[in-house]
Each structure stands twice: as structure tokens, then as C-alpha cells.
N, C-alpha and C positions, 0 to 999 in steps of 0.2 A: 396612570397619573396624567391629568392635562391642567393647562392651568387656563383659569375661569376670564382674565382679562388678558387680551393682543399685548402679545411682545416682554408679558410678564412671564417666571419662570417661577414655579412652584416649589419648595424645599423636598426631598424625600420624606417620608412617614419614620419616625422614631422605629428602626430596627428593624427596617426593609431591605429588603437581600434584591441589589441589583445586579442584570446581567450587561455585562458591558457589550455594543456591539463588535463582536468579532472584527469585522472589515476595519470598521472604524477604527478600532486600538492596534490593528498591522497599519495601515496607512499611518497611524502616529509614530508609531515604533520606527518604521524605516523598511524598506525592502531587506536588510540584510540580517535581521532580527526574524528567527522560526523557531516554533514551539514545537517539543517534541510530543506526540501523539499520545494520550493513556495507555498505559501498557507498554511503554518502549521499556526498555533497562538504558538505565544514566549511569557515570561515571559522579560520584560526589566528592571534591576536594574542601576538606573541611578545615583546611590551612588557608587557603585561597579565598573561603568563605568567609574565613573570623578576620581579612587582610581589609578584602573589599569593605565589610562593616565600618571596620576603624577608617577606611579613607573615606568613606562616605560621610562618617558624623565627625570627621575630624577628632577624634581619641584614641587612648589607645585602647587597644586588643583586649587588653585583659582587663579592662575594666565596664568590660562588656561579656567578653564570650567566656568561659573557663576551659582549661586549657585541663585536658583529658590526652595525657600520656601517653597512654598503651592504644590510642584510637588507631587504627592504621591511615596513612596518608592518603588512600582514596577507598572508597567505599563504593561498590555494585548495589545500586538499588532498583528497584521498580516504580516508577511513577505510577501514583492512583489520581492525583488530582492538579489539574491546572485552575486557576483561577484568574482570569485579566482584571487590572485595576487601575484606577487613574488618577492622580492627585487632586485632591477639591479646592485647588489655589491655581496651580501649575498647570495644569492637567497632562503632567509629565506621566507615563504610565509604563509599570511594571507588571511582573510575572509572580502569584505566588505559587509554590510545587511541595506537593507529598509526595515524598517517599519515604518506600520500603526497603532498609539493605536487606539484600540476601542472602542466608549462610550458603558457606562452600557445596553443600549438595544442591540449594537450588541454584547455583549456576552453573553446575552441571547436566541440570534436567533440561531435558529438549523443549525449546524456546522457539516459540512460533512471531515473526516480526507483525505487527499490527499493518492492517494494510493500509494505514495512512502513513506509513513510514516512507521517505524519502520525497513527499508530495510537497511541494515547495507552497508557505504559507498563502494563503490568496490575498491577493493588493487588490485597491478598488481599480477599475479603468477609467469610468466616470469621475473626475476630482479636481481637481485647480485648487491648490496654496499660494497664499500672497501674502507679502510683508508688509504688515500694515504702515502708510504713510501719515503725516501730521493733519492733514486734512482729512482722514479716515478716522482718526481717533476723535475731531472736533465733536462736540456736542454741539454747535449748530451745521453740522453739514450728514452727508451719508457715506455710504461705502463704494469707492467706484470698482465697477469687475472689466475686468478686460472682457472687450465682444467675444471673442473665438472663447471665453468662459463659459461666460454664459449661456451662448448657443453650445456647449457642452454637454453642461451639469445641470443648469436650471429648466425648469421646463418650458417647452417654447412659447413666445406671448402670441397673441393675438395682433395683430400690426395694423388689425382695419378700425380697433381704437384710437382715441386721441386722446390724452397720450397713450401708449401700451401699459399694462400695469396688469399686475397680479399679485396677492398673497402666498408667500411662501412659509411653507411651515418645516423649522427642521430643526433637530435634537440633539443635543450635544454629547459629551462621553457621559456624563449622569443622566442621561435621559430626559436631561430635563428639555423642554418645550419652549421655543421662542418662534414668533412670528415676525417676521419681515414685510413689505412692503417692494416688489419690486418695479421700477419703471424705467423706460428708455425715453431719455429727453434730454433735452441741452441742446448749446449749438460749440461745435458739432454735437451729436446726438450722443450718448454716452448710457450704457446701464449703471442703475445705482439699486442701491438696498435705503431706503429712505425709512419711513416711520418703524420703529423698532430697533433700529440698530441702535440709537444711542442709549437703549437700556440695557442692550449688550453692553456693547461697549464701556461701561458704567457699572455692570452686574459684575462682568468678567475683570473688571480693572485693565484693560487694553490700554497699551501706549504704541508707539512710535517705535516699530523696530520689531514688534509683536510677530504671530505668523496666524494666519487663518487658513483651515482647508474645510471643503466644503466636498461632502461625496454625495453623489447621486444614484440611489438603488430601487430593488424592485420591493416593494413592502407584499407580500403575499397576503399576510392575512388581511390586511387594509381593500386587497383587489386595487393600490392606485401604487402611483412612485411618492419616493420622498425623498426629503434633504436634508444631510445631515452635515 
């Protein structure tokens, strides 16, 4: 999916199965947020489960989950499937998990650990978050990046132009596609994200107080880098 005009972002296709970036949805999460590997065996507490519900939508319990008696208070299952996901408002982003409980024989039968067990989620290195200011969120102004950022995460400019400037192209948790503008100018001289952002900014409903993070990785099949 690209989209046909600079800086505009194109809707997903009616009942398109996207894959969220990995990196990108740990870097949203937090370092202290790890997904257990296909194949691990979990612990499921399905009291704890039906609690978090009700304090999430503010209701109560039973007017959501049903309450099953004889269930035992935790349950040994086998995860078959992770799924990362990110809110299409918020782009607050959660975990969904299949499992499988186990009867008493299968967890007794010899269990081999998956070898990605204990490997600590991978965080981008490349990345800068900023708390968006009032002048960032302006519709007549741009986004200012701190320098040590930018010489970061974005790719290096060319300095023997006047001004330095480059198009940046980077993807957000939906994939979707936005173009930037970036230049060094001002006095003193300053990076900014100029044309484009305020269709972000505009698209995404950004205010003042907001957080932006920008990662910088290796696109393979592309053969270039990108920014996401």
C-alpha cells in the first residue's frame, strides 16, 4: 500500500490483515513489556482476567465474562499464536494470545523450551521520542528535532546544499505511509520536518503534551533504510 499524493496517508483495503512492525510495537510498549515465544507453556488466571476486563471498561465482571465454577484458578496452557495490535485512534498497542490448556498428561510429557525463551524482546537503538510542544502541533509552523536526533535516526543530509533538505518517508503502526520534508535552517540553524507534517499532525489529531517516536532501521527487501 503507498499513497499516490506527498504526505497523504492512505486508508487500509476493507479486510486486509496487517502485520504490525515488531520493533516498532516494543518500542511503543516499553522496554519492560516481553512476549512469550510460540510454543512457551503460560500460566492463565482467568480471575485476574475477567478483574482486568471490568477495570478496563469500567463495569462490572459479570456483566461481561460468566462466571464458570468448577474452572480451576489457573490453567497451564500452550500458546500457538501472538498477534501485535495498535489502537486506530491512540495507537496504544496490545497483545492478542491463543491458548491451549493442557490436560494433566500433557504436562507431564517431556517439554522441550523453544529457543527463543528467555531472549529479551529486541528495542530499536536508532529512535528519539519527543513530547510534542505548541509550536509543533501549529498548523502554520513544523516539527523542531533536537540536532544529536536527527544526526541519529534520520539519514544524513547533504550540507553542500542551500538550504540541506531531504524527503523522508516513514510508516506509522498501520503502515500507513507519510512523507516529510526535512531541512536545516533558521538562525541559529535548527532541523525541522516542514511540508507534511501538518497533515500529520491534522490526520493523527496531535496536541500539546502528545509523544512522537521516530525509529530508524534496515528495510531489506527495499535494499535502502527507513523511518518509521
Amino acid at each position: 500500500m503507498r499513497p499516490s499524493t506527498p504526505g497523504l496517508s492512505q486508508p487500509a483495503q476493507e479486510g486486509e490483515k496487517k502485520c504490525l512492525n515488531s520493533e516498532l510495537w516494543h518500542a511503543c510498549a516499553g522496554p519492560l513489556v516481553s512476549l512469550p515465544p510460540i510454543g512457551s507453556r503460560v500460566v492463565y488466571f482467568p480471575q485476574g482476567h475477567s478483574e482486568q476486563v471490568a477495570a478496563s471498561t469500567n463495569k462490572e465482571v459479570d456483566a461481561h465474562i460468566p462466571n464458570y465454577p468448577n474452572l480451576p484458578p489457573q490453567l497451564i496452557c500452550q500458546l500457538h499464536n501472538v498477534t501485535m495490535h495498535a489502537d486506530a485512534e491512540t495507537d496504544e498497542v496490545c497483545a492478542q494470545m491463543t491458548l491451549q490448556p493442557l490436560s494433566p498428561q500433557e504436562q507431564k510429557d517431556v517439554y522441550l523450551l523453544p529457543a527463543e525463551l528467555g531472549t529479551p524482546s529486541k528495542q530499536p537503538t536508532n529512535y528519539f521520542c519527543k513530547t510534542l510542544t505548541a509550536s509543533d502541533t501549529s498548523t502554520h509552523g513544523g516539527f523542531s528535532v533536537p540536532r544529536r536526533a536527527a544526526e541519529k535516526v534520520f539519514p544524513p543530509l547533504d550540507y553542500t546544499q542551500q538550504p540541506p533538505a531531504q524527503e523522508l518517508i516513514a510508516r506509522d503502526l498501520h503502515d500507513n505511509e507519510w512523507k516529510f520534508r526535512h531541512i536545516f535552517r533558521g538562525q541559529p540553524k535548527r532541523h525541522l520536518l516542514t511540508t507534511g507534517w501538518s497533515v500529520f499532525v491534522s490526520a493523527r489529531r496531535l496536541v500539546a503534551g502528545d509523544s512522537v517516536l521516530f525509529i530508524w532501521f534496515f528495510l531489506r527487501e527495499r535494499n535502502g533504510w527507513g523511518t518509521f
